[in-house]
mmCIF file of the C-alpha atoms, coordinates in Angstrom:
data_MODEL
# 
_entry.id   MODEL 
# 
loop_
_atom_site.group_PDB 
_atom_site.id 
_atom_site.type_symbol 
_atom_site.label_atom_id 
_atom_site.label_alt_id 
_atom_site.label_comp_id 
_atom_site.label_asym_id 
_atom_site.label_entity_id 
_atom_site.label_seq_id 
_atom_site.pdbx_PDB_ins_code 
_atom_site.Cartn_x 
_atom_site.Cartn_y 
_atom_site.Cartn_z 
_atom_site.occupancy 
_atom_site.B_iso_or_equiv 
_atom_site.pdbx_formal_charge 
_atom_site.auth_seq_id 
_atom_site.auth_comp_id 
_atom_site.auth_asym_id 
_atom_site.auth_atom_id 
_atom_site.pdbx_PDB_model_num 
ATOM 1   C CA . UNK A 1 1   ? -5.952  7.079   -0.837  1.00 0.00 ? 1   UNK A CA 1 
ATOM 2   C CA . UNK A 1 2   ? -3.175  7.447   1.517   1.00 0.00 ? 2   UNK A CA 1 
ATOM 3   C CA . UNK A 1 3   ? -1.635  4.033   0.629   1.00 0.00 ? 3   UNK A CA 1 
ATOM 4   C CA . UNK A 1 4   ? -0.788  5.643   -2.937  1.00 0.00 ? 4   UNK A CA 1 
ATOM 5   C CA . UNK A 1 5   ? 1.806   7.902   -0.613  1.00 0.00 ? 5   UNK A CA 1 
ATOM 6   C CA . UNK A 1 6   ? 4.276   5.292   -0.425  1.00 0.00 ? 6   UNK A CA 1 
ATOM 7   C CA . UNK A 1 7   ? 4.943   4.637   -4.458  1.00 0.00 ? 7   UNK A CA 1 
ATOM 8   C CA . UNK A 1 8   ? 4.694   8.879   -4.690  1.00 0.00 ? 8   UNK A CA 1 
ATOM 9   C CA . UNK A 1 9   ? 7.309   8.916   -2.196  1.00 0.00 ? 9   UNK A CA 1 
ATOM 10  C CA . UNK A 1 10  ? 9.580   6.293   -3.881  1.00 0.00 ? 10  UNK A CA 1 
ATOM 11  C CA . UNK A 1 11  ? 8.990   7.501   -7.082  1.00 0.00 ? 11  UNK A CA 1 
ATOM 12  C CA . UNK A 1 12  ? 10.145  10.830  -6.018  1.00 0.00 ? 12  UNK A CA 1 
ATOM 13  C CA . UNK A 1 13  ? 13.307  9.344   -4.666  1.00 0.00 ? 13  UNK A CA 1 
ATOM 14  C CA . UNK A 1 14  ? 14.265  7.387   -7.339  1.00 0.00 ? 14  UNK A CA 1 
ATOM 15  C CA . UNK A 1 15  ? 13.701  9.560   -10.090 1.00 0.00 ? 15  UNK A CA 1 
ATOM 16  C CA . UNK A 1 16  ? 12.398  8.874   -13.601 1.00 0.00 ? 16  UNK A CA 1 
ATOM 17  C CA . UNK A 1 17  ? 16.022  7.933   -14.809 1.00 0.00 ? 17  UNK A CA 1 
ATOM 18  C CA . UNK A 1 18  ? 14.990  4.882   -12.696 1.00 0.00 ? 18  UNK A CA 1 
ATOM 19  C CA . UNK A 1 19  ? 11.466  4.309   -13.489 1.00 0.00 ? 19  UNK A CA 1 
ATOM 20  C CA . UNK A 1 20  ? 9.216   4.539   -16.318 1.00 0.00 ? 20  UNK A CA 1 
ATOM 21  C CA . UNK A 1 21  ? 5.667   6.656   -16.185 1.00 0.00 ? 21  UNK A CA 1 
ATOM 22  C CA . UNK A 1 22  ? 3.769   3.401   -16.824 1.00 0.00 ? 22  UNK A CA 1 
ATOM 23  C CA . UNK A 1 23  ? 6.270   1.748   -13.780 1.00 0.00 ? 23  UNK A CA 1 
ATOM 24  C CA . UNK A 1 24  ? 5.276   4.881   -11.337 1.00 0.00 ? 24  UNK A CA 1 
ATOM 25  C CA . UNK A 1 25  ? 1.435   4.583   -12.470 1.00 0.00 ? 25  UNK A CA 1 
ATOM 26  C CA . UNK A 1 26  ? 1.174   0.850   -11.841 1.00 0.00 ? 26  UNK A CA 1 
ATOM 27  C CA . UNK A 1 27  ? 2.963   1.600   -8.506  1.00 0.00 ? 27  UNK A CA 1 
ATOM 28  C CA . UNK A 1 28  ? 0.213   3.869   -7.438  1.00 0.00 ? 28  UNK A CA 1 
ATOM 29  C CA . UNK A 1 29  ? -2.542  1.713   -8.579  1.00 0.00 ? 29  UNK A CA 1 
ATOM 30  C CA . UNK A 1 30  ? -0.928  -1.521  -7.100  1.00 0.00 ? 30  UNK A CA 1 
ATOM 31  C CA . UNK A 1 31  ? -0.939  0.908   -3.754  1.00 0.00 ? 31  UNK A CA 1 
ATOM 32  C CA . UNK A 1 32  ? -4.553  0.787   -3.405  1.00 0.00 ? 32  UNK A CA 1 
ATOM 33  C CA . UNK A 1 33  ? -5.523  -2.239  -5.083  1.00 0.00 ? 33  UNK A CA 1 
ATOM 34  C CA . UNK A 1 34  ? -5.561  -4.780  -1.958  1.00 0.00 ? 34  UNK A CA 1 
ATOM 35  C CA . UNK A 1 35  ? -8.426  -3.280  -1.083  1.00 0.00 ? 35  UNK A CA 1 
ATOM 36  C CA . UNK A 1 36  ? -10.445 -4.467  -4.011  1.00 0.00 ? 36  UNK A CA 1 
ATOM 37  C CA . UNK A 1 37  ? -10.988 -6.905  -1.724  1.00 0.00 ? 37  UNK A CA 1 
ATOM 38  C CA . UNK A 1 38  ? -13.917 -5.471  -0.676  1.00 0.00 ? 38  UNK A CA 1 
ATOM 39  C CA . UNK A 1 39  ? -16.062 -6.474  -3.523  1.00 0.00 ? 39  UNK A CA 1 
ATOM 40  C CA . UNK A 1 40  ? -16.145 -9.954  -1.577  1.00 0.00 ? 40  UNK A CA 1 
ATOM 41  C CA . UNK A 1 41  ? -19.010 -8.138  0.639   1.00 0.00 ? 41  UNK A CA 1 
ATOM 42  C CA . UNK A 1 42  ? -21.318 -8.280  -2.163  1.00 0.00 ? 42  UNK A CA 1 
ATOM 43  C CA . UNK A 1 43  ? -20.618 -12.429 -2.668  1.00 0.00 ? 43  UNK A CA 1 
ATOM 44  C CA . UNK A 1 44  ? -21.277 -13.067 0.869   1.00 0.00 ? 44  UNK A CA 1 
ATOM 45  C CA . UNK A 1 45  ? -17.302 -13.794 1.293   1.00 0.00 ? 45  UNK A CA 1 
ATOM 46  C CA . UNK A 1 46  ? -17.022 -13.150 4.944   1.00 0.00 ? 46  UNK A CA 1 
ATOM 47  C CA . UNK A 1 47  ? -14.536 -10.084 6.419   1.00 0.00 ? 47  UNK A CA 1 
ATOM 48  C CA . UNK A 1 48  ? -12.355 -13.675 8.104   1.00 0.00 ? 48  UNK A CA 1 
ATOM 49  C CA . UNK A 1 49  ? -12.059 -15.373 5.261   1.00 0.00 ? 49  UNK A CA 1 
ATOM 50  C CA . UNK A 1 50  ? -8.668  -16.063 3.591   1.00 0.00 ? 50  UNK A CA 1 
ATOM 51  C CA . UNK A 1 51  ? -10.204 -14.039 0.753   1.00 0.00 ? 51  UNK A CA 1 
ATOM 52  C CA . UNK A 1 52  ? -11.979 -11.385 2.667   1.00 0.00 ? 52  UNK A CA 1 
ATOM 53  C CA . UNK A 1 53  ? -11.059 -7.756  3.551   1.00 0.00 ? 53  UNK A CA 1 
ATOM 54  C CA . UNK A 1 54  ? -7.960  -7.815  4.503   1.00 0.00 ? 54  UNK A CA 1 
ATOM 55  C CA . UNK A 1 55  ? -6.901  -11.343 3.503   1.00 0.00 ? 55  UNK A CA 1 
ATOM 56  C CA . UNK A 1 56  ? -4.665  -12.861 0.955   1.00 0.00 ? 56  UNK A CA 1 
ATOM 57  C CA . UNK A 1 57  ? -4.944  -9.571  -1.198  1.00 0.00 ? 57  UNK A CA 1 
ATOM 58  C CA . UNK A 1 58  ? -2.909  -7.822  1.737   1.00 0.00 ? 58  UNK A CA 1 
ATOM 59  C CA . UNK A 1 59  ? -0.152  -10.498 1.740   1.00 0.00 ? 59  UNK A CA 1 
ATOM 60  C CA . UNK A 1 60  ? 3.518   -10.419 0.989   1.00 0.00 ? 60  UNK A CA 1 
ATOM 61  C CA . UNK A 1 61  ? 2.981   -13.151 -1.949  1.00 0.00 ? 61  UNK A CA 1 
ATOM 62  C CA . UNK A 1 62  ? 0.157   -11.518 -3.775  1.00 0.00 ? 62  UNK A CA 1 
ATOM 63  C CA . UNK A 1 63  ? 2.260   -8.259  -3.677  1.00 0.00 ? 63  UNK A CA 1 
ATOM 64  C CA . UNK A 1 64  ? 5.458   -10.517 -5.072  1.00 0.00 ? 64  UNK A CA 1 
ATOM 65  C CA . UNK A 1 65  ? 3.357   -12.731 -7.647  1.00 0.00 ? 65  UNK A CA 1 
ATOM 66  C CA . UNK A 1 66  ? 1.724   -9.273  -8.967  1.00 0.00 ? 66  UNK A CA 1 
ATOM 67  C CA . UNK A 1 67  ? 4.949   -7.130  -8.905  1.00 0.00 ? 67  UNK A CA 1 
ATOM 68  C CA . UNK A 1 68  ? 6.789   -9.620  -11.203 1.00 0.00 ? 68  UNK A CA 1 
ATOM 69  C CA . UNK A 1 69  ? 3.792   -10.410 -13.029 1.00 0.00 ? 69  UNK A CA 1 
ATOM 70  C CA . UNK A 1 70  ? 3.411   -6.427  -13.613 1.00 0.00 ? 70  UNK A CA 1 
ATOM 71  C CA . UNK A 1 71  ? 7.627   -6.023  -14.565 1.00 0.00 ? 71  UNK A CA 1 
ATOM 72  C CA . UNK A 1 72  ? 7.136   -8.780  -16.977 1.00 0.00 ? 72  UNK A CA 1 
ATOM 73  C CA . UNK A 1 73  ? 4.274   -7.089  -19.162 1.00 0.00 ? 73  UNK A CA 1 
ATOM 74  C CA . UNK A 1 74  ? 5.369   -3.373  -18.940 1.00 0.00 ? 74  UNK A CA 1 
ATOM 75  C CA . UNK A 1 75  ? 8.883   -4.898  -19.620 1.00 0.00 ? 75  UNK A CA 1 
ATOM 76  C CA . UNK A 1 76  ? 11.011  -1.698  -17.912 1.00 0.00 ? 76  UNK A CA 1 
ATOM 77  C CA . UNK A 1 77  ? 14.507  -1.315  -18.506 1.00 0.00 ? 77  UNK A CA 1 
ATOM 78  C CA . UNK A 1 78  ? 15.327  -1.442  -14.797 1.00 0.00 ? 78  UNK A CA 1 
ATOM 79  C CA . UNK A 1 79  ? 13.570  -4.840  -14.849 1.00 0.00 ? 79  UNK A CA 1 
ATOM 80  C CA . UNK A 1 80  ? 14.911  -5.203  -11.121 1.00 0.00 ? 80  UNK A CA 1 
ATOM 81  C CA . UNK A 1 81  ? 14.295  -1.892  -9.627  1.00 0.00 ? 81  UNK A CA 1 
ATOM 82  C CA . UNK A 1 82  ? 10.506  -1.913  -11.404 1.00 0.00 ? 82  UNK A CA 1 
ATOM 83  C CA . UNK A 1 83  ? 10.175  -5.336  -9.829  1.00 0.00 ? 83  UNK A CA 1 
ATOM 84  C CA . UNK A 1 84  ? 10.995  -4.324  -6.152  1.00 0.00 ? 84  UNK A CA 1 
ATOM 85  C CA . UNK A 1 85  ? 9.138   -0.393  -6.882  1.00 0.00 ? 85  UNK A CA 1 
ATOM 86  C CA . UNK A 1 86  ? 5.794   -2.659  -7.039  1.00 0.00 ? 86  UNK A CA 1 
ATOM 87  C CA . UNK A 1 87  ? 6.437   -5.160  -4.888  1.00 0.00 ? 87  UNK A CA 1 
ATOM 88  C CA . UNK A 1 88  ? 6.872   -2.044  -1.757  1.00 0.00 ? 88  UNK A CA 1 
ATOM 89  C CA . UNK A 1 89  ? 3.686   -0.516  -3.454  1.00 0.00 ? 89  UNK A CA 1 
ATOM 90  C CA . UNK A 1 90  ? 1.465   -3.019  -3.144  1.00 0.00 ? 90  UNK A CA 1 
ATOM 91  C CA . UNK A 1 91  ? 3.246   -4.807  -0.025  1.00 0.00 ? 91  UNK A CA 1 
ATOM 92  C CA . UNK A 1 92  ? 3.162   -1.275  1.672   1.00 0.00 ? 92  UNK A CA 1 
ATOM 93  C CA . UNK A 1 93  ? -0.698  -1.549  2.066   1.00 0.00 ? 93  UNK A CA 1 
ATOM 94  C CA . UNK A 1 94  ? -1.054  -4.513  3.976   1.00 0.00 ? 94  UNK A CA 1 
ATOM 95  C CA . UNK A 1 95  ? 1.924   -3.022  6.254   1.00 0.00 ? 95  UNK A CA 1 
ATOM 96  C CA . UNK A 1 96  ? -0.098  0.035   6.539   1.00 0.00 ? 96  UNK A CA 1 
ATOM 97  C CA . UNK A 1 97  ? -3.222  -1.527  7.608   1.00 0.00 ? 97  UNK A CA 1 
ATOM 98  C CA . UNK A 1 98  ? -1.355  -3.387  10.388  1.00 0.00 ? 98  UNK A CA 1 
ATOM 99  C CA . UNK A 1 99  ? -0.563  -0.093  11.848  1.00 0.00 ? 99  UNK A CA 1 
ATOM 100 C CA . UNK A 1 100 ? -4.451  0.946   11.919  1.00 0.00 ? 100 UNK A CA 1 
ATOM 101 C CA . UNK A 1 101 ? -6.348  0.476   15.016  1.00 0.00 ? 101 UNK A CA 1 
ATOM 102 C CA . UNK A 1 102 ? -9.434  -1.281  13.953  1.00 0.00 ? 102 UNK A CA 1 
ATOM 103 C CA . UNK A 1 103 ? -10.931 -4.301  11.456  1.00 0.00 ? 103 UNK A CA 1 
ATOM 104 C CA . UNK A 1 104 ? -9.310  -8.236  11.584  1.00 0.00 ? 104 UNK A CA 1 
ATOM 105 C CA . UNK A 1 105 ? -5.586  -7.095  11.104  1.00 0.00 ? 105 UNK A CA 1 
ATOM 106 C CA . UNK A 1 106 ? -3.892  -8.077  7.637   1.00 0.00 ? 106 UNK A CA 1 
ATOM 107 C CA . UNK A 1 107 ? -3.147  -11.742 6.620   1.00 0.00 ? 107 UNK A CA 1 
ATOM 108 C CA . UNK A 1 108 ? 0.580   -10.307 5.709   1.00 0.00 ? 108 UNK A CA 1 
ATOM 109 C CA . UNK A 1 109 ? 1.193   -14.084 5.905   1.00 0.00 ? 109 UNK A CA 1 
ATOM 110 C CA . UNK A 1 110 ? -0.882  -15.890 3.355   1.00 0.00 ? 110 UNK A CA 1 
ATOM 111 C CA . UNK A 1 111 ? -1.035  -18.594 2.677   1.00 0.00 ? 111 UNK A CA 1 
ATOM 112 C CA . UNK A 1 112 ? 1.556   -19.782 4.903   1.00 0.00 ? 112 UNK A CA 1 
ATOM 113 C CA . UNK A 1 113 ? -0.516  -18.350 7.910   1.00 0.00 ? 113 UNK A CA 1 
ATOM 114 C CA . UNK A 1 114 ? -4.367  -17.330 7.893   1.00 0.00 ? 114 UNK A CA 1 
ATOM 115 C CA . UNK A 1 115 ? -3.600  -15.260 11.090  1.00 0.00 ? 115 UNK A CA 1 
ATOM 116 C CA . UNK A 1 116 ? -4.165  -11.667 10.809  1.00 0.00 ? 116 UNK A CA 1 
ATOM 117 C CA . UNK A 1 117 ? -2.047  -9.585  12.498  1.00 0.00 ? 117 UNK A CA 1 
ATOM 118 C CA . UNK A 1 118 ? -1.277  -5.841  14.031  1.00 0.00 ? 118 UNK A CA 1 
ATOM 119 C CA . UNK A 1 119 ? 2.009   -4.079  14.422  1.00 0.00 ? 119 UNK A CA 1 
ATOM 120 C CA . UNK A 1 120 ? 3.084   -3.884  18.291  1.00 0.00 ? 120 UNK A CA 1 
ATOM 121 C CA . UNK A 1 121 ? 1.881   0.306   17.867  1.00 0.00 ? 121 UNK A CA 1 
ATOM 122 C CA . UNK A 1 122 ? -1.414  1.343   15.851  1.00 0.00 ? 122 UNK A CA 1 
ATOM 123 C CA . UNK A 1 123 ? -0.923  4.635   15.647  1.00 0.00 ? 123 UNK A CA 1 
ATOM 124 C CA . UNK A 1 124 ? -3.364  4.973   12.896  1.00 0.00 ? 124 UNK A CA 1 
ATOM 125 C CA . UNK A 1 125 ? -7.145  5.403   12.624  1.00 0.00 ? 125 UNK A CA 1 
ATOM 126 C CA . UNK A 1 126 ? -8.752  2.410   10.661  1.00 0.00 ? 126 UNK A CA 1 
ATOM 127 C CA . UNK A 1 127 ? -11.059 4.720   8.144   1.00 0.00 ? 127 UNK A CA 1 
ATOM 128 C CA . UNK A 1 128 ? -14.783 3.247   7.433   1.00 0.00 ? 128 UNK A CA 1 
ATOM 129 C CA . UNK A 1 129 ? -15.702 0.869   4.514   1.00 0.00 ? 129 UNK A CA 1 
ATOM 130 C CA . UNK A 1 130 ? -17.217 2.881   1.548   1.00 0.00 ? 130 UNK A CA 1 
ATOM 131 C CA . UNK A 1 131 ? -17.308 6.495   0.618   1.00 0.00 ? 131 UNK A CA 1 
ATOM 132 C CA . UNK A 1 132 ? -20.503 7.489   2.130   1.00 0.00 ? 132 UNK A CA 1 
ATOM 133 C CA . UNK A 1 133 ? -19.097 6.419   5.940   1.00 0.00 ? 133 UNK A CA 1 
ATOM 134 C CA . UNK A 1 134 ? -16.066 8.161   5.094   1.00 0.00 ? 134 UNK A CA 1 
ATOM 135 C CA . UNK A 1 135 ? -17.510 11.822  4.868   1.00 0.00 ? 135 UNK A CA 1 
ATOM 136 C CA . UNK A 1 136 ? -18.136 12.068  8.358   1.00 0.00 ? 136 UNK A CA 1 
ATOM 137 C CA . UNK A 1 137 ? -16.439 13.415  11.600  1.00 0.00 ? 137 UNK A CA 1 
ATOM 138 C CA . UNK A 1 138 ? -14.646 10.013  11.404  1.00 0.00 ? 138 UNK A CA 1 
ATOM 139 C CA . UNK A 1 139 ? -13.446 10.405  8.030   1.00 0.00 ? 139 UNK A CA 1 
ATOM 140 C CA . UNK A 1 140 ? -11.635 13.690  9.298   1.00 0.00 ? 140 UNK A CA 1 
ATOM 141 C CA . UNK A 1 141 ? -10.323 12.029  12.218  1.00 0.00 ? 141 UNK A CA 1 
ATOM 142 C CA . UNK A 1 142 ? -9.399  9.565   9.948   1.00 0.00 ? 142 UNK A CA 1 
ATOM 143 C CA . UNK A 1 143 ? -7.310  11.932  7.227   1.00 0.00 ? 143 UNK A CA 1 
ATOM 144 C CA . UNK A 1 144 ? -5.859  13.984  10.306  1.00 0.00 ? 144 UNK A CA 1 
ATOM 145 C CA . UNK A 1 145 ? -4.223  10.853  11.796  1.00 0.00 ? 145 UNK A CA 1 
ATOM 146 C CA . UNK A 1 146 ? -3.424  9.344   7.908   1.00 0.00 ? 146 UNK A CA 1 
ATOM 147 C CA . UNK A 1 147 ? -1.403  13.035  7.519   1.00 0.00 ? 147 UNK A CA 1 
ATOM 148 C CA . UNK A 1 148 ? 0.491   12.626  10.572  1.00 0.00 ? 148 UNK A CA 1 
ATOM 149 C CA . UNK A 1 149 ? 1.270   9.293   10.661  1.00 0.00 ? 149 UNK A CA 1 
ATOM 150 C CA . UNK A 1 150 ? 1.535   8.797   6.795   1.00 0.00 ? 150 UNK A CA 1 
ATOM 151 C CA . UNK A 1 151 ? 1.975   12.242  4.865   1.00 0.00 ? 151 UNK A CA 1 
ATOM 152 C CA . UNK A 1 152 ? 4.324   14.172  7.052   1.00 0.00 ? 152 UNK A CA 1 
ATOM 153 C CA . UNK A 1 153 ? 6.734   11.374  7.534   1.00 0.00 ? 153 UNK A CA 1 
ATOM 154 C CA . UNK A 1 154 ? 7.065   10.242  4.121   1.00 0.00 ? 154 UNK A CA 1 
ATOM 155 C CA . UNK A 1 155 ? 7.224   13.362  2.748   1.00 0.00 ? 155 UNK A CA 1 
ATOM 156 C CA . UNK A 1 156 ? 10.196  13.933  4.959   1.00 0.00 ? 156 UNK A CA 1 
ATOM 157 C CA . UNK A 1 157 ? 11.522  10.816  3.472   1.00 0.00 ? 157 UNK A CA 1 
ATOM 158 C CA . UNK A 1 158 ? 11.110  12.085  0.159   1.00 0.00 ? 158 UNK A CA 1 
ATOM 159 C CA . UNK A 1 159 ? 12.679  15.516  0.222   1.00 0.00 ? 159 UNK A CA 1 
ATOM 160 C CA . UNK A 1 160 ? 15.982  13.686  2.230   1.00 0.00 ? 160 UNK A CA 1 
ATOM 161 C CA . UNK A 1 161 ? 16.287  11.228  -0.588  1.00 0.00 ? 161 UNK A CA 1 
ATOM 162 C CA . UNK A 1 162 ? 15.554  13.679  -3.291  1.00 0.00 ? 162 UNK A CA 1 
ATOM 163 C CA . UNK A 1 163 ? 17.847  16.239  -1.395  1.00 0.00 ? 163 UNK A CA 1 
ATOM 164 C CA . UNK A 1 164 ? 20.806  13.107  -1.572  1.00 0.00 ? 164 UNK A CA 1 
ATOM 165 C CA . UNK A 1 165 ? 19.653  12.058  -5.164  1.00 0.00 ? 165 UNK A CA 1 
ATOM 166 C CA . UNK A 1 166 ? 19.965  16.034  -6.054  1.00 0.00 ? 166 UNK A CA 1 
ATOM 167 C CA . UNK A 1 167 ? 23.158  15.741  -4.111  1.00 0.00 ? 167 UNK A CA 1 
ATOM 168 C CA . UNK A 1 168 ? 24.895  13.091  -6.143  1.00 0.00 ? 168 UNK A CA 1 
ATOM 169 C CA . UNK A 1 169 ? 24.428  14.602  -9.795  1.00 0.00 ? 169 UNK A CA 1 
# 
């Protein structure tokens, strides 16, 4: 749930003069969505493959092909700034995950490059596959390193740029 923080945070910065409700939901939705992904368990697609966990669902071209796929149905009057809203939404996630410190890494390459990869610092603690694992000591550890690496900083980020969008009416 904590990739949805990104989108909140941008929406909060740019304001609805900027985007639409329907722009800031699909933003949020587009935030978790790579990891949908997961459903390739049950049809024996394996966690390496291109389209396994973390694969081509977590790359930079899925996030572009669905972000202006996405601005062209809901059809926004900020056509542009919808476009890139979703495209740091859903890209966002397989950034995230590269900061985690468990799992395959995220194919932010595909399908130029099958490699999975990690940033340089994984700060982050991977959380567990499915809902059950995740209400655990782990999944604490889990939220406690999700709200400082992800909550706290972004929400710092979003009270400066709402502070400087506040600012400039």
């Amino acid at each position: 749930m904590s990739h949805a923080a990104v989108p909140l945070a941008g929406a909060l910065i740019l304001g609805r003069s900027r985007l639409s409700w329907p722009v800031i939901a699909t933003g949020l939705v587009f935030a978790m969505l790579p990891d949908a992904d997961v459903v390739g368990f049950r049809f024996d697609i394996d966690y390496a493959d291109s389209w396994g966990h973390r694969g081509a669902t977590h790359s930079l071209i899925f996030a572009a092909v669905a972000a202006l796929f996405a601005a062209a149905v809901l059809r926004p009057d900020r056509y542009i700034v919808a476009a890139v809203f979703l495209f740091i939404a859903m890209a966002s996630h397989g950034l995230l995950d590269m900061l985690t410190n468990g799992g395959l890494g995220a194919a932010l390459f595909w399908p130029f490059d099958d490699g999975r990869y990690f940033a340089p610092f994984t700060p982050i603690a991977v959380s567990p596959i499915g809902i059950s694992n995740f209400i655990s000591m782990r999944g604490i550890k889990v939220l406690s390193s999700e709200a400082i690496w992800i909550w706290i900083p972004l929400t710092l980020i979003a009270a400066a740029g709402l502070g400087i969008r506040k600012r400039r009416l």
